[in-house]
ZADO-1210 file (C-alpha; in nm, 4 decimals, padded with zeros to 6 digits):
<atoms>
<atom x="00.0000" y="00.0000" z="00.0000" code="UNK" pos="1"/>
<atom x="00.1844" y="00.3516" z="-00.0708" code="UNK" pos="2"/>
<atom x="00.2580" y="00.5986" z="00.2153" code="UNK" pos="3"/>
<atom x="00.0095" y="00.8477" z="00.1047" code="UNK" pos="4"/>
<atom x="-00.2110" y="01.1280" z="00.2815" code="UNK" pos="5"/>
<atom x="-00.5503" y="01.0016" z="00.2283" code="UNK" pos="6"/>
<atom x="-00.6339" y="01.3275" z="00.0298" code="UNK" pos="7"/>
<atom x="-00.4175" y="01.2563" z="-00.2002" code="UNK" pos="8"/>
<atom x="-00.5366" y="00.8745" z="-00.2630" code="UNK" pos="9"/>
<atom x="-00.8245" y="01.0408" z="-00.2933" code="UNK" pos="10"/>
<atom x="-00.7585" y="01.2733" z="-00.5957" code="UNK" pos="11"/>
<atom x="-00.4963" y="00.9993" z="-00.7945" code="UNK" pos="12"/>
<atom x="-00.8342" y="00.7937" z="-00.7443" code="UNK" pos="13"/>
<atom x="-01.0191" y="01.0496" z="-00.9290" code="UNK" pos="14"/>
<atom x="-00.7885" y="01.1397" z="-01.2005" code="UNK" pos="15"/>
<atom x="-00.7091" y="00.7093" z="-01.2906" code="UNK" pos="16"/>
<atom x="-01.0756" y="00.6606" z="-01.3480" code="UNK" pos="17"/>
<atom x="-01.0979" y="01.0060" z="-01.5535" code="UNK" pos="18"/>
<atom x="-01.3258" y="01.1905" z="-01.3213" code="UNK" pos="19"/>
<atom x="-01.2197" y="01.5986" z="-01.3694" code="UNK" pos="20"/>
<atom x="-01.2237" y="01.7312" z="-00.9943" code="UNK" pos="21"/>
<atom x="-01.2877" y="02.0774" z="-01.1094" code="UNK" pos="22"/>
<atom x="-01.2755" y="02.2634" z="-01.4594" code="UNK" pos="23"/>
<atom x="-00.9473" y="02.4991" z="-01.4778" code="UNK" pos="24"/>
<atom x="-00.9977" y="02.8125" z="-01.4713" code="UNK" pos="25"/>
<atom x="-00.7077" y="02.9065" z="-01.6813" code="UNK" pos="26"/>
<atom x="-00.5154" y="02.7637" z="-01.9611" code="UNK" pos="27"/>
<atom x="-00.2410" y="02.5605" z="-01.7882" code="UNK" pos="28"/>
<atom x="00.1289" y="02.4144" z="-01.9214" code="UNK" pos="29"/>
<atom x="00.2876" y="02.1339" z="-01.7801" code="UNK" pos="30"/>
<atom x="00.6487" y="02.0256" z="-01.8925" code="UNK" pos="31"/>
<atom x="00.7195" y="01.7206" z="-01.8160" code="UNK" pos="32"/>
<atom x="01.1049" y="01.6176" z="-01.8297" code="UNK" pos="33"/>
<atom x="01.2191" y="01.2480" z="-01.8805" code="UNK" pos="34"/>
<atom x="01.5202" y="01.0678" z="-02.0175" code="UNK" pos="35"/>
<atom x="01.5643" y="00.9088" z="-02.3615" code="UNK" pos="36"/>
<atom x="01.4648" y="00.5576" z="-02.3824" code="UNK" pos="37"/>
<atom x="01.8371" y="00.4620" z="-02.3178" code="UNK" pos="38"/>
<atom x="01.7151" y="00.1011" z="-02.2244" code="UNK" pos="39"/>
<atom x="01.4134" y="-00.0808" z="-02.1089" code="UNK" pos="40"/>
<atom x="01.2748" y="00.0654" z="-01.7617" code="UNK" pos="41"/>
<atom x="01.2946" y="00.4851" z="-01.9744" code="UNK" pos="42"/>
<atom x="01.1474" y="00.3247" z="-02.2452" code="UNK" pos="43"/>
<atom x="00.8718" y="00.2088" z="-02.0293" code="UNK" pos="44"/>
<atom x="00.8775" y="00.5793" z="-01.9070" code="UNK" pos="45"/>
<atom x="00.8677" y="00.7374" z="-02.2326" code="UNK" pos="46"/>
<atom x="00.5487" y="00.5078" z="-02.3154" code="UNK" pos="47"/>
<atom x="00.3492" y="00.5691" z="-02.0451" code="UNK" pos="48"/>
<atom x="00.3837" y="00.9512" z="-02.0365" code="UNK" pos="49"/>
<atom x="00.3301" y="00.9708" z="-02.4308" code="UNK" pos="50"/>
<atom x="-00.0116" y="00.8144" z="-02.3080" code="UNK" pos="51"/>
<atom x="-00.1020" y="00.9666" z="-01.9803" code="UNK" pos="52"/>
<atom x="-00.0701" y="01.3159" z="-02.2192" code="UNK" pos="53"/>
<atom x="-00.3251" y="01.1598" z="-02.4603" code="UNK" pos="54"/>
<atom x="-00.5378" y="01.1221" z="-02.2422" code="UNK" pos="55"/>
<atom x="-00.4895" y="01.4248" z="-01.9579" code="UNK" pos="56"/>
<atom x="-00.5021" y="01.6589" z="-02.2754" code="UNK" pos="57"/>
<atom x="-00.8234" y="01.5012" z="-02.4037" code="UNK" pos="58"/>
<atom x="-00.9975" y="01.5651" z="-02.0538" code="UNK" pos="59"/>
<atom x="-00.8979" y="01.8521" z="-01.9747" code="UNK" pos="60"/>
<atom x="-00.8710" y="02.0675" z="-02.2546" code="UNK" pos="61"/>
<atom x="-00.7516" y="02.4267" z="-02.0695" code="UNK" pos="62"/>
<atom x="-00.4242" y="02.1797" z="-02.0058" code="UNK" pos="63"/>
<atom x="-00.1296" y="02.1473" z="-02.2766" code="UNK" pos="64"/>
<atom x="00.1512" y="01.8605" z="-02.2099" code="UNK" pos="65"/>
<atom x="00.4574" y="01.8929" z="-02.3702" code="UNK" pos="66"/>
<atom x="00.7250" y="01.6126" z="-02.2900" code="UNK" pos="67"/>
<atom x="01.0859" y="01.6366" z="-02.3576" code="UNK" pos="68"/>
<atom x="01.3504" y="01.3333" z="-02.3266" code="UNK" pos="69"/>
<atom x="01.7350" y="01.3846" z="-02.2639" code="UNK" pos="70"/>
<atom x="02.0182" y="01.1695" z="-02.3390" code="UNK" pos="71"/>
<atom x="02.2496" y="01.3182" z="-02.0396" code="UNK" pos="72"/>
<atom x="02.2292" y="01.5309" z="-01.7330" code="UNK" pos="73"/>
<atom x="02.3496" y="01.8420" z="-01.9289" code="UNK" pos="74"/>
<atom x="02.0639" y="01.7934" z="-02.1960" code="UNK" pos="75"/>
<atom x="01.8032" y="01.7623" z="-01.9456" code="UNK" pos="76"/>
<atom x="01.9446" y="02.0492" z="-01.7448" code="UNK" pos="77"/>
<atom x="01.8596" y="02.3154" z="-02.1146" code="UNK" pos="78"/>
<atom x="01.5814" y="02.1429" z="-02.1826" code="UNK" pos="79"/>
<atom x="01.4527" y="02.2623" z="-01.8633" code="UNK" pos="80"/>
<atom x="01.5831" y="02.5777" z="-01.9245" code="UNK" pos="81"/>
<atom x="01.3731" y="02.5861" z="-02.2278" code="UNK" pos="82"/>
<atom x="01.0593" y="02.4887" z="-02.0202" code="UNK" pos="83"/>
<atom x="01.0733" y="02.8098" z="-01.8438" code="UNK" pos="84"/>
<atom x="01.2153" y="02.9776" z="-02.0746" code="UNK" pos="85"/>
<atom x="01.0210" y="02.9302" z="-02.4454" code="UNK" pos="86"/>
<atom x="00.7493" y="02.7396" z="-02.2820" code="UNK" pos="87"/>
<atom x="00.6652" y="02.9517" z="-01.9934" code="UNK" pos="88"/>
<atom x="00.5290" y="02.6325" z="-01.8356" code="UNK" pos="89"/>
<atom x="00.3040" y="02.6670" z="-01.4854" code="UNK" pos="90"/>
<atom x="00.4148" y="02.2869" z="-01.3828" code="UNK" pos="91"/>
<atom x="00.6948" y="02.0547" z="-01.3959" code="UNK" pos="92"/>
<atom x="00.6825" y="01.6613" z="-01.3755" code="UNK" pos="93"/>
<atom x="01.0559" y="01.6170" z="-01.4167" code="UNK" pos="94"/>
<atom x="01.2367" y="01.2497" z="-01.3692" code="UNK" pos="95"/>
<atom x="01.5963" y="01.3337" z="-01.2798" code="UNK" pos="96"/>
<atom x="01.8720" y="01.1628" z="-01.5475" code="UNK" pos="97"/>
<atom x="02.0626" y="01.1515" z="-01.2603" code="UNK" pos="98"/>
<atom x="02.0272" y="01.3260" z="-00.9063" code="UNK" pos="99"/>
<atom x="02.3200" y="01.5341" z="-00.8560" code="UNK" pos="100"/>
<atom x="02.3974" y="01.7089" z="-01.1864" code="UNK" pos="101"/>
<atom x="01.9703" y="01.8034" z="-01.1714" code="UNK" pos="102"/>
<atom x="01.9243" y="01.9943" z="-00.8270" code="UNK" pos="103"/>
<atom x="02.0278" y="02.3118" z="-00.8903" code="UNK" pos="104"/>
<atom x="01.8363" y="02.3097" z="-01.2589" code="UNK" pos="105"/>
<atom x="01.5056" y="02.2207" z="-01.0895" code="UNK" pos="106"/>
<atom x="01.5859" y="02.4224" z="-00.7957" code="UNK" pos="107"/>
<atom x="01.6257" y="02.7347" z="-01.0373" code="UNK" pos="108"/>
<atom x="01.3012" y="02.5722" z="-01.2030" code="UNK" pos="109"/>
<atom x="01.1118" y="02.6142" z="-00.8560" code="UNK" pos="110"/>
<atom x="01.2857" y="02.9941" z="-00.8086" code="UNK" pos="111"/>
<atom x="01.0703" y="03.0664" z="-01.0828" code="UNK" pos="112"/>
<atom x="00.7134" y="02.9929" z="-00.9692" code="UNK" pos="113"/>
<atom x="00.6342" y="02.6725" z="-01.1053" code="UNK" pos="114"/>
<atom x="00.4830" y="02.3668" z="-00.9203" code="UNK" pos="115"/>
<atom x="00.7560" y="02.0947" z="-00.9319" code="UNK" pos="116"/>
<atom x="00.6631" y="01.7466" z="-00.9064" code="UNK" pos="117"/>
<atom x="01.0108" y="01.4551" z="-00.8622" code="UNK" pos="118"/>
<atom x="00.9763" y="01.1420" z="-01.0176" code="UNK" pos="119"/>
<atom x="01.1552" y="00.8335" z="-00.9076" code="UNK" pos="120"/>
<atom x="01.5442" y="00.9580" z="-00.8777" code="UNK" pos="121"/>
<atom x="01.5092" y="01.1901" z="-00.5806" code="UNK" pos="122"/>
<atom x="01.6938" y="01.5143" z="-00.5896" code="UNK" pos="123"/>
<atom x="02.0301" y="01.5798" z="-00.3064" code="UNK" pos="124"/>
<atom x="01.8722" y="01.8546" z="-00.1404" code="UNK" pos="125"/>
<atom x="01.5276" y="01.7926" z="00.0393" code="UNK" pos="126"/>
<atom x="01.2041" y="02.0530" z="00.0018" code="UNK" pos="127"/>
<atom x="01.3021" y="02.2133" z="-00.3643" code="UNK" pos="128"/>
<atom x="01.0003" y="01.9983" z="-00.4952" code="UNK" pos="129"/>
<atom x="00.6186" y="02.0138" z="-00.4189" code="UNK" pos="130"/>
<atom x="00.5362" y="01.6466" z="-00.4568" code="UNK" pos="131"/>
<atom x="00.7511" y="01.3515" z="-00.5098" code="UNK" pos="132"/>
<atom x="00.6257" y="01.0055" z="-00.6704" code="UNK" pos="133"/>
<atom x="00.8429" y="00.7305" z="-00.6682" code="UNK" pos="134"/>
<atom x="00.8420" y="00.3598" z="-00.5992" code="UNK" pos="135"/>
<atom x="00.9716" y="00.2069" z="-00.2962" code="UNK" pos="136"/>
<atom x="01.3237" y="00.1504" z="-00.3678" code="UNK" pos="137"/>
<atom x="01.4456" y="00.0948" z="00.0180" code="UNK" pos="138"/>
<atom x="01.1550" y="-00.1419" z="00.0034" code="UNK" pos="139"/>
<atom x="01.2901" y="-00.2879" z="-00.3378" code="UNK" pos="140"/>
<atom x="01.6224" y="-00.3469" z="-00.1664" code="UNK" pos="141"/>
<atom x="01.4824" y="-00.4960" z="00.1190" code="UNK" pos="142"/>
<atom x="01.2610" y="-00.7254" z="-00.0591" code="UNK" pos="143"/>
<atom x="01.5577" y="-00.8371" z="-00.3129" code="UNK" pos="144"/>
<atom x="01.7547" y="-00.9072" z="00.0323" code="UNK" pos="145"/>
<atom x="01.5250" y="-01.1249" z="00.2297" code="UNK" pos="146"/>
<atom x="01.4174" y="-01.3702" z="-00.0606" code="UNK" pos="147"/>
<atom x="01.8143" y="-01.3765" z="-00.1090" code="UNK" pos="148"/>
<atom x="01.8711" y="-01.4747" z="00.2422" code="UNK" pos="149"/>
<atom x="01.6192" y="-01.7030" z="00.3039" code="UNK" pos="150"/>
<atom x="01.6791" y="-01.8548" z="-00.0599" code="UNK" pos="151"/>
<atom x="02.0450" y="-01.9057" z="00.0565" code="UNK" pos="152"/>
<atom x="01.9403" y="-01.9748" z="00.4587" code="UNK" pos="153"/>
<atom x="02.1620" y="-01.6969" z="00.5601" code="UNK" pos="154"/>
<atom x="02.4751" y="-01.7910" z="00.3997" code="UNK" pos="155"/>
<atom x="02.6578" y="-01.7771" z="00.0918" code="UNK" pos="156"/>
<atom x="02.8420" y="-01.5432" z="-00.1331" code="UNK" pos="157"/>
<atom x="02.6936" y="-01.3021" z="-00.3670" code="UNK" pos="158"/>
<atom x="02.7422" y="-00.9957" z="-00.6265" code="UNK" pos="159"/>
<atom x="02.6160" y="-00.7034" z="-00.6286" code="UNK" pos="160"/>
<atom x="02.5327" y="-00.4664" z="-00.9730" code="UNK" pos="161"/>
<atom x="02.4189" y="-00.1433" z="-00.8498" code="UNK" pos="162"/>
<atom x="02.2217" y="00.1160" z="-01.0867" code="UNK" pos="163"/>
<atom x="02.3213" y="00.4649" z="-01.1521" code="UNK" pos="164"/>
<atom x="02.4712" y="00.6990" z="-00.8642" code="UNK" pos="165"/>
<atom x="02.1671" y="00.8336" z="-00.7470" code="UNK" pos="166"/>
<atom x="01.9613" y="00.8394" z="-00.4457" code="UNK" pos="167"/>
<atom x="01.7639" y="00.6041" z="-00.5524" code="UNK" pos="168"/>
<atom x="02.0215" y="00.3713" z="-00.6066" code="UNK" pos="169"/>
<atom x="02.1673" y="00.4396" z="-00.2623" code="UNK" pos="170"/>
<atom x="01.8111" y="00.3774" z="-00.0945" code="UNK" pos="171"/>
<atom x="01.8358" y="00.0411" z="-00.2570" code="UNK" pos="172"/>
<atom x="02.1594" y="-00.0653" z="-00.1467" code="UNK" pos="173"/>
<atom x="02.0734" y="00.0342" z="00.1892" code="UNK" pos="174"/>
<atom x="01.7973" y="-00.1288" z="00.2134" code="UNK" pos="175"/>
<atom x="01.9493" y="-00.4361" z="00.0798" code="UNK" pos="176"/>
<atom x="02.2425" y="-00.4437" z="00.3232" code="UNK" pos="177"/>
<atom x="01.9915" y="-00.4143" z="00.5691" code="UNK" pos="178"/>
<atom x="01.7700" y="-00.7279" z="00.5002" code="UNK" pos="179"/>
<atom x="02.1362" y="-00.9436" z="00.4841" code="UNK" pos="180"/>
<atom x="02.2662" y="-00.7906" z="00.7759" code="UNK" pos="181"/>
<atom x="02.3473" y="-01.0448" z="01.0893" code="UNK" pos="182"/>
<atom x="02.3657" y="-01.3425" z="00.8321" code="UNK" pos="183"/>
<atom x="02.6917" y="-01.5266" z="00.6781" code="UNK" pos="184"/>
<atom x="02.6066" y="-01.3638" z="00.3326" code="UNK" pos="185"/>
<atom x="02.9140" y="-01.2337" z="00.2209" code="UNK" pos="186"/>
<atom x="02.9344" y="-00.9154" z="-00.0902" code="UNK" pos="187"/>
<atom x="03.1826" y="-01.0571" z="-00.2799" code="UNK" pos="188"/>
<atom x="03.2031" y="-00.7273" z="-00.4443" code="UNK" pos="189"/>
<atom x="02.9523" y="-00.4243" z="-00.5676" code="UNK" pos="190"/>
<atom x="02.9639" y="-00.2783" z="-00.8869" code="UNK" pos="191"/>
<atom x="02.7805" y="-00.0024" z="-01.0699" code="UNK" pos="192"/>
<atom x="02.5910" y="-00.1251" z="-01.3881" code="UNK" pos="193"/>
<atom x="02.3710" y="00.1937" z="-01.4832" code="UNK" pos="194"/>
<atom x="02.0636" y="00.0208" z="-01.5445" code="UNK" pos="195"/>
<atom x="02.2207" y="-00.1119" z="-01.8623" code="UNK" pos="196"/>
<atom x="02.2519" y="-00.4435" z="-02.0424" code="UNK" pos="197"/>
<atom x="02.5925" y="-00.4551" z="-02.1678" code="UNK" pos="198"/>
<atom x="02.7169" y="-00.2635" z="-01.8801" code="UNK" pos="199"/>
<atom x="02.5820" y="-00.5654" z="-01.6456" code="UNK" pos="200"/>
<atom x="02.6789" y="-00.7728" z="-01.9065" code="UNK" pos="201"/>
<atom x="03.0310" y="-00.6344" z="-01.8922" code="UNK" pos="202"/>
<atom x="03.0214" y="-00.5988" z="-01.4874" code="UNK" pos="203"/>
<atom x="02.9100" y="-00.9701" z="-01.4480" code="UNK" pos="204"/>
<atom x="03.1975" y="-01.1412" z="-01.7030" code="UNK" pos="205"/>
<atom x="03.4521" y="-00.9276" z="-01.4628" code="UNK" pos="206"/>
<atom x="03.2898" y="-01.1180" z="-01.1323" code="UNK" pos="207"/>
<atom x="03.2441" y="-01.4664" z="-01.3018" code="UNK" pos="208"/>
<atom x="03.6428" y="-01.4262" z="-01.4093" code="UNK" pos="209"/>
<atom x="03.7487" y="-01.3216" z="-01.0408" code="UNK" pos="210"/>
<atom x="03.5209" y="-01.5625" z="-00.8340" code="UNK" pos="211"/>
<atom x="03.4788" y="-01.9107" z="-00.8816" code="UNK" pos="212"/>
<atom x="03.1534" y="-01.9398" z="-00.6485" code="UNK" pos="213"/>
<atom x="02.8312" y="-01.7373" z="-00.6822" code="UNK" pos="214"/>
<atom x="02.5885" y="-01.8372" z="-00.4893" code="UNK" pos="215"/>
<atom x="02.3251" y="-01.5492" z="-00.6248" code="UNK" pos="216"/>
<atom x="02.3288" y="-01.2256" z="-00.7992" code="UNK" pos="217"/>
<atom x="02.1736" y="-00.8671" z="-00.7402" code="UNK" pos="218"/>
<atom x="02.1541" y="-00.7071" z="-01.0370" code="UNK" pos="219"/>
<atom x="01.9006" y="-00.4716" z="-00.8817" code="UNK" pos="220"/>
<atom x="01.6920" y="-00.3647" z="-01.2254" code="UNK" pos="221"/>
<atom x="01.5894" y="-00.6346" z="-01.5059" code="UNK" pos="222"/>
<atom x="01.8045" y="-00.4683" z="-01.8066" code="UNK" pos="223"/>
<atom x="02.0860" y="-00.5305" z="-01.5866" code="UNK" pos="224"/>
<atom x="01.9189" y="-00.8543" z="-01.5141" code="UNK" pos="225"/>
<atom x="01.9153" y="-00.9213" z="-01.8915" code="UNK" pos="226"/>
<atom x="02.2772" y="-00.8525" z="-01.9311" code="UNK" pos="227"/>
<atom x="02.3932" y="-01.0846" z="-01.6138" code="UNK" pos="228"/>
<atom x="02.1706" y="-01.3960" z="-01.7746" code="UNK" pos="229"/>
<atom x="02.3751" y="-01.3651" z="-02.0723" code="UNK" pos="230"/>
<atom x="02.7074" y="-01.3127" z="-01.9237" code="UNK" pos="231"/>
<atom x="02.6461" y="-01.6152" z="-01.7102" code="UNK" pos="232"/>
<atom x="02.5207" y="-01.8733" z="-01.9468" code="UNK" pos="233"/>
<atom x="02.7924" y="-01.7778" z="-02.1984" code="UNK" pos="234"/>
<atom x="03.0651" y="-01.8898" z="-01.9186" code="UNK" pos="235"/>
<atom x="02.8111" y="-02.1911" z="-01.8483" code="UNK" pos="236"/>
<atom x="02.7640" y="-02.1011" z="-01.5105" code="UNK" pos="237"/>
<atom x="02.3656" y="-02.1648" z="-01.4764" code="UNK" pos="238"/>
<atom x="02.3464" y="-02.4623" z="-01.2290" code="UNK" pos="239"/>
<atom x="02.5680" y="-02.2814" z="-00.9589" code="UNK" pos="240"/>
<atom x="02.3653" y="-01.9784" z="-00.9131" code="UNK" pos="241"/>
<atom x="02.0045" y="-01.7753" z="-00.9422" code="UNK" pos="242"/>
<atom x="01.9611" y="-01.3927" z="-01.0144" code="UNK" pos="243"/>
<atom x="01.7470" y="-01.1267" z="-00.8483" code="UNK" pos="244"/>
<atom x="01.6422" y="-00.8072" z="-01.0608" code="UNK" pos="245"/>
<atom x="01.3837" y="-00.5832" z="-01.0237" code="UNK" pos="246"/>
<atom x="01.1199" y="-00.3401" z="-01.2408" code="UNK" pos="247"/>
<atom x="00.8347" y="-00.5765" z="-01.3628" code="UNK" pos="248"/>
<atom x="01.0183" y="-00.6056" z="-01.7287" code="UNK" pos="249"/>
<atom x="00.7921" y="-00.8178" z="-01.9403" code="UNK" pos="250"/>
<atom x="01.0452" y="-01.0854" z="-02.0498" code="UNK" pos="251"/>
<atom x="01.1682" y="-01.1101" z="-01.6838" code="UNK" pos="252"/>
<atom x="00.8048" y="-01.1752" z="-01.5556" code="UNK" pos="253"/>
<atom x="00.7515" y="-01.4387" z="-01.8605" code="UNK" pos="254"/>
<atom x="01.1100" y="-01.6479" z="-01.7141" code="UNK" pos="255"/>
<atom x="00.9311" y="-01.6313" z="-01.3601" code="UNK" pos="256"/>
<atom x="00.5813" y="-01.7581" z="-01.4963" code="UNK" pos="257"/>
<atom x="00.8014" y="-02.0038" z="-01.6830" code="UNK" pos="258"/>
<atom x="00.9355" y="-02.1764" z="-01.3605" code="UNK" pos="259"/>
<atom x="01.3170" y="-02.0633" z="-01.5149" code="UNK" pos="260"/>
<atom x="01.5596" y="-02.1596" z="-01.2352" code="UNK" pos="261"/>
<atom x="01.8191" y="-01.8370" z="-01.3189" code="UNK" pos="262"/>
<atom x="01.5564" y="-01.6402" z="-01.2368" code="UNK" pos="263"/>
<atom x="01.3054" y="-01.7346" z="-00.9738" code="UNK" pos="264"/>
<atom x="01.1767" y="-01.4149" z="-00.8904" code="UNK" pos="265"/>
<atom x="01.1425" y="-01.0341" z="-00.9628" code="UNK" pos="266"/>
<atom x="01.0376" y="-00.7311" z="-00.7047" code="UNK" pos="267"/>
<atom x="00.8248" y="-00.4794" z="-00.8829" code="UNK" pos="268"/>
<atom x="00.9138" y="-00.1263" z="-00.9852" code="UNK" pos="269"/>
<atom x="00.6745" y="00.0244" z="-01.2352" code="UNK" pos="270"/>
<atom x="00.7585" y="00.2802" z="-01.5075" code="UNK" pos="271"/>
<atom x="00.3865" y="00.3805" z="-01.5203" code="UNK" pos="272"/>
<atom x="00.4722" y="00.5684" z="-01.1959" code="UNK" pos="273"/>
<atom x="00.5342" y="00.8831" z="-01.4777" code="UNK" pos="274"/>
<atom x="00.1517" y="00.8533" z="-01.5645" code="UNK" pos="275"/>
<atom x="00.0551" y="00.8412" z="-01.1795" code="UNK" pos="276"/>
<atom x="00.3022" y="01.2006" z="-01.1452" code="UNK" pos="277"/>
<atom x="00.1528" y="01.3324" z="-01.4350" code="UNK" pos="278"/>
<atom x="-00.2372" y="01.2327" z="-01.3221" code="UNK" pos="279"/>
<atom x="-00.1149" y="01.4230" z="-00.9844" code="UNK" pos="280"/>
<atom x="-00.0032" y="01.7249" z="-01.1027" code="UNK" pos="281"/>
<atom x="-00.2888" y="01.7584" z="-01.2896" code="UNK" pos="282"/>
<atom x="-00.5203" y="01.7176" z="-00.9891" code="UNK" pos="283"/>
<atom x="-00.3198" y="02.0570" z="-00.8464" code="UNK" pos="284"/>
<atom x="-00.5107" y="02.2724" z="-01.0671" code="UNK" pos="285"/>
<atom x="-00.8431" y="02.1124" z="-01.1072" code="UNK" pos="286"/>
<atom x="-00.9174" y="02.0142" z="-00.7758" code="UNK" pos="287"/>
<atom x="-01.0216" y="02.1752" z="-00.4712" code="UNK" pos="288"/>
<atom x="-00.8261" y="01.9663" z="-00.2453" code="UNK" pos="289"/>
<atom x="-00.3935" y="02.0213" z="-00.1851" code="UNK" pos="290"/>
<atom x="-00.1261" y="01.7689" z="-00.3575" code="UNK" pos="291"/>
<atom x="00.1514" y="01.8202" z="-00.1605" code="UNK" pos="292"/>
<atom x="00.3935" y="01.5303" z="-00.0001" code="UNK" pos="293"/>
<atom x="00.5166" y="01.2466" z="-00.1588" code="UNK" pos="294"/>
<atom x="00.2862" y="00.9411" z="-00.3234" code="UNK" pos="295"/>
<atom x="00.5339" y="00.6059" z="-00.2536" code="UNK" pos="296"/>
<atom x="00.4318" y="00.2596" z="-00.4533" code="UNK" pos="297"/>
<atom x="00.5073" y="-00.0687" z="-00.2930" code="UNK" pos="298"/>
<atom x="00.7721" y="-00.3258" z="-00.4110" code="UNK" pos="299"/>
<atom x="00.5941" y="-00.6517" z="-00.3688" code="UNK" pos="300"/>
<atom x="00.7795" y="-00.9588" z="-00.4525" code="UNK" pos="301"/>
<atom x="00.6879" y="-01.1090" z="-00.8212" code="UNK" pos="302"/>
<atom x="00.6699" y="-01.4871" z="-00.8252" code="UNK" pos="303"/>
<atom x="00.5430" y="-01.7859" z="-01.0244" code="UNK" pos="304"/>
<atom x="00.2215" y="-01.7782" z="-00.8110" code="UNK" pos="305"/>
<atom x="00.1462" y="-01.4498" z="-00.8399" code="UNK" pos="306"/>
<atom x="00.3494" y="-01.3191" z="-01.1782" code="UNK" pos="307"/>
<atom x="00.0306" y="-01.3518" z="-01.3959" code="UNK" pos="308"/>
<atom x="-00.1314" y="-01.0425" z="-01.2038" code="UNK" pos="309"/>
<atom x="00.2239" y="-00.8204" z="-01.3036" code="UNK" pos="310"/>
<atom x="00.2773" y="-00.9194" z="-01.6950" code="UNK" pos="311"/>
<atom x="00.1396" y="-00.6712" z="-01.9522" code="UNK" pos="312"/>
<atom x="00.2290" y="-00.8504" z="-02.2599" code="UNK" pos="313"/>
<atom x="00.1372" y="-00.5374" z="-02.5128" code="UNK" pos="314"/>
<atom x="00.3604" y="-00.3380" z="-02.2997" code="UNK" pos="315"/>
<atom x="00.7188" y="-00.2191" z="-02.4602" code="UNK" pos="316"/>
<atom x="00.8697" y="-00.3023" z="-02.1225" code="UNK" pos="317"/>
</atoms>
């Protein structure tokens, strides 16, 4: 269940079934800020927002959506610029590239007057944005951690292939280390794999090279996931080990509904969380209640008994 005010359940109620709280009064821009679809999870992202604007724009007709994708922190960081600048947008629904190189852009963003909402990759300083909608990614970590450590009954070695530098990423390690904590699980070592195929591809032929036993991977996020399974079948290394990833990727969810033995399991991490900002934001101007605070989505564990209820086969992710 997300952490949510109840108001706010209340209004992202309201705006998923298509329900306008209130007509606008005024004629309203939103910019909303993602990256490119660099790899699977974005290109999830880039999906769902190209459709939440369909159909936002459609109901409310006072509101205009215009969506811009970066390749890089630096890119993202003019394309705001050009937000405020040539857009003269009222609203911003902005998903970080990466967390560090965006606070002071969105901070500048919010200097100007307009109603920031954070997406998934938190910023480094706390209170520059007016709502924040992410998944749980402590809870992610924890998740990933506990089916590792009972899987493994508290001991064994393991790799690690971290996402990005970001917050996010951090939460998730943290929470992680936390659910192995007190056992005989031992890191073998902890890499950063930037939500990327080849890059976990590339990370996980370095481990299987240095360490003869894996008892179970983290790869944290299912592209990375995608690059491990290949890494580790190419050195014939199935039998001696299982992988963890995370996001709800389609082709993962399909090898857990499958019964595959590399990968048991998945913890959930939607990319839809972009409409669910968008739908938000939204619900600042046309209802008569605040959306303020932060709207969090659960992480629930994705396995072959329950997978069916998380796979979206006409889905690009």
């Amino acid at each position: 269940m997300p952490r949510i005010k109840q108001s706010l359940l209340a209004l992202a109620v309201s705006a998923a079934v298509g329900v306008p709280a209130a007509a606008t009064a005024q004629e309203i821009t939103i910019g909303v800020s993602i990256p490119a679809a660099t790899h699977g999870w974005t290109g999830g992202v880039n999906f769902h927002a190209e459709q939440a604007k369909e159909r936002l724009e459609a109901l409310y007709p006072d509101i205009e959506i215009t969506i811009s994708t970066a390749g890089d922190p630096g890119e993202q960081a003019n394309d705001l610029e050009d937000l405020v600048s040539q857009r003269d947008i009222d609203a911003l629904v902005v998903l970080p590239f990466e967390s560090g190189p965006l606070t002071d852009p969105v901070r500048r963003v919010k200097e100007e007057g307009v109603f920031v909402t954070v997406v998934d990759r938190g910023l480094d300083q706390e209170g520059i944005e007016d709502l924040y909608v992410a998944g749980n990614n402590h809870e992610l970590g924890r998740v990933s951690g506990e089916y590792i450590r009972e899987r493994l009954d508290g001991e064994g070695e393991i790799v690690v292939l971290r996402g990005i530098p970001t917050v996010i990423d951090d939460e998730r390690v943290q929470g992680f280390q936390e659910a192995i904590e007190g056992s005989d699980i031992e890191i073998l070592d902890m890499q950063h794999a930037n939500w990327n195929r080849d890059d976990g591809f590339e990370v996980m032929q370095d481990f299987l090279a240095r360490f003869d036993d894996i008892d179970a991977v983290w790869a944290q996020d299912d592209d990375i996931a995608l690059g491990v399974i290949e890494a580790v079948r190419q050195a014939e290394r199935e039998d001696e080990l299982f992988i963890v990833g995370g996001a709800g990727m389609k082709d993962i969810i399909e090898r857990v509904m499958e019964g595959d033995d590399l990968v048991p399991v998945d913890v959930l991490y939607p990319p839809a969380m972009i409409a669910t900002a968008m739908d938000l934001t939204v619900q600042h101007y046309v209802s008569n209640g605040p959306v303020v605070g932060e709207y969090i989505l659960g992480s629930p564990l994705i396995t072959q008994e329950n997978a069916e209820e998380y796979y979206y086969p006409d889905s690009p992710f």
